[in-house]
N, C-alpha and C positions, 0 to 999 in steps of 0.2 A: 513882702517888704520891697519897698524902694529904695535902691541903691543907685550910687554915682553922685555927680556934683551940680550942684545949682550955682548959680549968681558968679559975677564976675569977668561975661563971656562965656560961663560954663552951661550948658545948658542938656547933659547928657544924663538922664534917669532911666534907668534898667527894670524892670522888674523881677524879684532873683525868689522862687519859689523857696520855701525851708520850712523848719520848725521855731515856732514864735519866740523860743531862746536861744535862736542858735545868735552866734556875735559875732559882729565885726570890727575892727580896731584898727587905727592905724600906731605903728610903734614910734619910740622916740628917732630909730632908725629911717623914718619916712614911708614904711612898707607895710602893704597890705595885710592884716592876718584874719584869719577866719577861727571860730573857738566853737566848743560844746554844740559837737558833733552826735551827742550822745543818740539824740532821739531823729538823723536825718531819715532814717526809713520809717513809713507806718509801722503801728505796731499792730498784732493778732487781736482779730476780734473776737470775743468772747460769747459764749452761748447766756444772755439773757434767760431763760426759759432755764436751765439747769440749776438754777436759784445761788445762792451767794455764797455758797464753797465754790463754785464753779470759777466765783470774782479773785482772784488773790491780789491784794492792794499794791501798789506802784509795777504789776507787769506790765503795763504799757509803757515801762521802762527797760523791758530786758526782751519781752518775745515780742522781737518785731519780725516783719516779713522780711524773706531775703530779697538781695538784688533780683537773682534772676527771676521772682515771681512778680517783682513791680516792673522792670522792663514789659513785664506781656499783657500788662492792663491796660485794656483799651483806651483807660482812662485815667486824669491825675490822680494818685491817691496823696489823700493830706495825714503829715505825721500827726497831726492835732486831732483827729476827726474823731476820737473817741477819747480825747481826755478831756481835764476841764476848760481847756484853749479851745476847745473848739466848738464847745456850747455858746449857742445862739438863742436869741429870743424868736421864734418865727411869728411874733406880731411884729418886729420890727422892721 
């Protein structure tokens, strides 16, 4: 996502990593809010190969990985990467 302010003199865009629903809002208050946190960590990847008991439908909503195993990944992991957010077409 791209976050921050365009036009007006405003010219400061962010680029802010997260899950494709997480939200942001500003209140009637004038102040920033951030919502639907539910999914900011990846979630556990599942054994393919174990066939489809192994699948239980919407866990990529509840076992996700903890903080301290995403801290020591060498690399970004995305909350999306194994749901239906994060299918791609690879001819595109």
């Amino acid at each position: 996502h791209l976050v921050g302010f365009r036009g007006e003199g405003f010219n400061s865009v962010t680029p802010l990593g997260g899950p494709v629903d997480i939200e942001g809002h500003v209140g009637f208050d004038g102040r920033h809010y951030m919502l639907d946190f539910a999914r900011l960590f990846p979630c556990e990847a599942w054994d393919s190969q174990a066939g489809p008991r192994r699948y239980v439908r919407g866990q990529h909503l509840y076992r996700l990985l903890r903080p301290e195993l995403v801290r020591t990944s060498p690399m970004p992991l995305s909350s999306d990467a194994l749901t239906a957010f994060g299918r791609c077409d690879p001819r595109s």
